[in-house]
C-alpha positions in Angstrom: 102.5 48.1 171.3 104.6 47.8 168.4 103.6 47.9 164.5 105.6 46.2 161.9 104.7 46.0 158.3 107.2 44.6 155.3 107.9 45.7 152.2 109.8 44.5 149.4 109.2 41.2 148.6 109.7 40.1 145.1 110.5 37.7 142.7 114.2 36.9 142.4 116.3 34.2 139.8 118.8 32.1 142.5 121.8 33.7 142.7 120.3 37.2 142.5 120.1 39.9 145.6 116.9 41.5 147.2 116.4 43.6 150.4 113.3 43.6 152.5 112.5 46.5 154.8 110.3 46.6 157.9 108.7 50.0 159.3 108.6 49.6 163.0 106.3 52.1 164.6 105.9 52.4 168.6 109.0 53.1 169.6 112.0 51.4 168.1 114.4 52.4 170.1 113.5 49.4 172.2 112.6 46.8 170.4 114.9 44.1 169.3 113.6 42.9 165.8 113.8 39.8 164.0 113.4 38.3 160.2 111.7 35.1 160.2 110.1 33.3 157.1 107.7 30.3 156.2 108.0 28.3 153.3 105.1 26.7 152.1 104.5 23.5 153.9 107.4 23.9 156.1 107.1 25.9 160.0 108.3 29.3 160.2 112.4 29.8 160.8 114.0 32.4 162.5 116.5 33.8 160.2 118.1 36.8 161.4 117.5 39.2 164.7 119.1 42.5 165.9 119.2 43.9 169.3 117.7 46.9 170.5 120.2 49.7 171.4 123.3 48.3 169.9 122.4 46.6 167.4 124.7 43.4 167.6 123.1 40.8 165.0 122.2 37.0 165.2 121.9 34.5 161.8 120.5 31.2 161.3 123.7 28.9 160.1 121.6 28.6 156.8 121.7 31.8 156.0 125.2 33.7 157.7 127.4 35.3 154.7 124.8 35.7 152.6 122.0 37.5 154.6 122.8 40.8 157.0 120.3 42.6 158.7 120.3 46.2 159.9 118.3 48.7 161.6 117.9 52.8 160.9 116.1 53.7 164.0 115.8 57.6 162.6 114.2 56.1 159.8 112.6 53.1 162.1 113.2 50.7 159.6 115.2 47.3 159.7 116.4 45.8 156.6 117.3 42.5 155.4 119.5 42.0 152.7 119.7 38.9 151.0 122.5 37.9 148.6 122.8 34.4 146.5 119.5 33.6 146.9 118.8 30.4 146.9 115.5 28.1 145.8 115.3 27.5 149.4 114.9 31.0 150.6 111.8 31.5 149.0 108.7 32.2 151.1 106.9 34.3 153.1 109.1 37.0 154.8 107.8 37.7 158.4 109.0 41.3 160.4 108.5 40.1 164.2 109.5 42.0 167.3 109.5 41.7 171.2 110.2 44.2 173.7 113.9 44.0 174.7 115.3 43.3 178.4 118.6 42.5 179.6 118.1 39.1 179.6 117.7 38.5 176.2 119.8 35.9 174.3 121.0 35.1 170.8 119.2 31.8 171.3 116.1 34.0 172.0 116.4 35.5 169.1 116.1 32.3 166.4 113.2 31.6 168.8 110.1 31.8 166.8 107.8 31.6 169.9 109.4 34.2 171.7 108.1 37.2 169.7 105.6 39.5 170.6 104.5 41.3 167.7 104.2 40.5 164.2 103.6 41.7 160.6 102.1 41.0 157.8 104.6 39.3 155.6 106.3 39.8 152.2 106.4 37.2 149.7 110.1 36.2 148.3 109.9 33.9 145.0 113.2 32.4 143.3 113.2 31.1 140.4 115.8 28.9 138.6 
């Protein structure tokens, strides 16, 4: 079982910079971890994922250059840390995980459905 709970969601002006940071307990060292946000009225996106063990990343299109996501696994954290934010951006900010396995894809990872576990969410506002 994994356990993922976010942190540092806040509210931003568009153009400003934030960074989210998701505790991962139950063993990161093998889970491959993923960003993935709702804004209201619109499904939840994938935005960015990182592999377990060497940490190659994966970015939605609508977010690459401005978004990079990392992982500390001594601290068992992953970040997210968002630049130029955009009005669009805002939302709730889901931490999701899933076992990894040597199948695993970058398509996988921009897969919403294919998560496991799940956290609570942290709420980004932007304001103009």
């Amino acid at each position: 079982q994994v356990q993922l709970a976010e942190s540092g969601g806040a509210s931003v002006q568009a153009g400003g910079s934030l960074q989210l940071s998701c505790l991962v307990t139950g063993n990161i060292l093998t889970a491959n971890v993923a960003w993935i946000r709702q804004a209201p009225g619109k499904e939840r996106e994938a935005v960015a994922g990182i592999y377990a063990h060497h940490g190659r990343t994966v970015y939605a299109d609508i977010v690459k250059g401005r978004f990079n996501i990392s992982r500390d696994d001594a601290k068992m954290t992953v970040y997210l840390e968002m630049r130029d934010i955009a009005p669009e951006d805002a939302g709730i900010y889901y931490c999701a995980a899933r076992r990894r396995a040597w199948t695993d894809t970058d398509e996988d990872f921009l897969t919403v459905g294919w998560y496991k576990f799940w956290g609570q969410g942290t709420e980004v506002t932007v304001s103009s």
